[in-house]
C-alpha positions in Angstrom: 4.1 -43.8 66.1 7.0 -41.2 66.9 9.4 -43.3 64.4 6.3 -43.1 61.5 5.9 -39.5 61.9 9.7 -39.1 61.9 10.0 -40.8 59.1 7.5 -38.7 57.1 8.9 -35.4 58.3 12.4 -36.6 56.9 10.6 -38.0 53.6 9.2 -34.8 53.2 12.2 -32.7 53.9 14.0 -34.5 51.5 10.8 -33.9 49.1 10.7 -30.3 49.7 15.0 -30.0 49.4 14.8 -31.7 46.4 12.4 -28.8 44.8 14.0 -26.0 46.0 17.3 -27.2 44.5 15.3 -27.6 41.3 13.2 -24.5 41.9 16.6 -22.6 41.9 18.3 -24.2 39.2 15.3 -23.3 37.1 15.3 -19.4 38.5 19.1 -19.3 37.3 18.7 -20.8 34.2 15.9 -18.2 33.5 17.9 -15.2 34.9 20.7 -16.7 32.1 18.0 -16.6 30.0 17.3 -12.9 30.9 21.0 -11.4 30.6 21.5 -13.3 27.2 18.0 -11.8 25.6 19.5 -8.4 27.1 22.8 -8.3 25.9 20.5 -9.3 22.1 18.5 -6.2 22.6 21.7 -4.3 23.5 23.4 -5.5 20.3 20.7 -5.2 17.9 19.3 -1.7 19.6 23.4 -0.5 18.8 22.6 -1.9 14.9 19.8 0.0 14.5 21.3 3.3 15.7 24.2 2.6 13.3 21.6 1.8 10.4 19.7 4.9 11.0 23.1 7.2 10.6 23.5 5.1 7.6 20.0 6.1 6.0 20.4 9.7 7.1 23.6 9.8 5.2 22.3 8.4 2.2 19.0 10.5 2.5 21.1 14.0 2.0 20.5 15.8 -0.7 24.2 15.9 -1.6 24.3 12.4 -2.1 21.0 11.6 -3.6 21.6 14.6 -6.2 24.6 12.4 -8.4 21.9 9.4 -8.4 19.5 11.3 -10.0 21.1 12.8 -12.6 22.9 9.7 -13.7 18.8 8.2 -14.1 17.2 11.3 -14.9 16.7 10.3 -18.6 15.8 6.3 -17.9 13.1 7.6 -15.1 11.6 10.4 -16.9 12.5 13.1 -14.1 12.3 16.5 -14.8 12.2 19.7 -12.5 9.3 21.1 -11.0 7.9 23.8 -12.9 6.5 27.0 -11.0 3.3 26.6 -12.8 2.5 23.1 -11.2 1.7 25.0 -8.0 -1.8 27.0 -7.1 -2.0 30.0 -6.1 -3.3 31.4 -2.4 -6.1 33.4 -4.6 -7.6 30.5 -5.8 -8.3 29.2 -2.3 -11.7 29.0 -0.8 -12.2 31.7 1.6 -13.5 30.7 4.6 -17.4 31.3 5.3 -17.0 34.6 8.0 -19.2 33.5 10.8 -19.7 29.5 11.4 -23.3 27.9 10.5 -24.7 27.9 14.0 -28.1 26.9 12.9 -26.5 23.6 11.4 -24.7 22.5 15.0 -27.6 23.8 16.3 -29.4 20.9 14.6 -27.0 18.6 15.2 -27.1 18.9 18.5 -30.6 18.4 19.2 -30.6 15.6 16.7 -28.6 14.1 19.3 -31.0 15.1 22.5 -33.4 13.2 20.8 -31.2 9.9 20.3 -31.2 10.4 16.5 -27.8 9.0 14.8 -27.0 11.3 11.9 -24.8 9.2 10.5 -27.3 6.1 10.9 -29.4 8.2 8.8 -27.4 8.9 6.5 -26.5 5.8 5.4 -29.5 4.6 5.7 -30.5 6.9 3.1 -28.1 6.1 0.6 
């Protein structure tokens, strides 16, 4: 019976050697896995810095401004005119005190479980 028992226990050590073997083969191929994806992001994260000082040097004025004139006549573009702007006079003035009455309403609208916006939708 002691020999059978033996015997198991040795199976099973052998069993459980084998997956830890394979359990750690599989953690460093993962943790290769891991460092290559990293050194990726580290790469393409230096790209896209260098990209960005690219498009902020061709997004200055002093280099856009040759392009445009060289296609100002095949694009139609011509200079803002003063007069394409309003004025601060024509502006609504805000109302001097707020509607209280109206968020008055609103508010008990809402006391009593009323949706105002169900409503209105509803409506239309």
């Amino acid at each position: 019976m002691i020999k059978l028992i033996n015997a198991v226990m040795v199976c099973t050590s052998l069993f459980v050697l084998v997956g830890v073997y394979g359990l750690k083969y599989s953690v460093e191929d993962i943790a290769a896995e891991k460092a290559s994806l990293e050194r990726r992001i580290d790469r393409q994260t230096g790209e896209l810095s260098l990209l960005q000082a690219d498009w902020s040097y061709l997004n200055q004025p002093a280099h856009v401004a040759p392009i445009v004139l060289r296609h100002q006549e095949a694009l139609g573009l011509v200079p803002t005119d003063q007069t394409q702007f309003g004025r601060i006079d024509t502006l609504p003035m805000r109302p001097a005190a707020p509607d209280t009455a109206a968020l008055d309403d609103l508010l008990n609208a809402l006391d009593q479980g009323i949706d105002p916006i169900g409503q209105l939708i509803e409506a239309n």
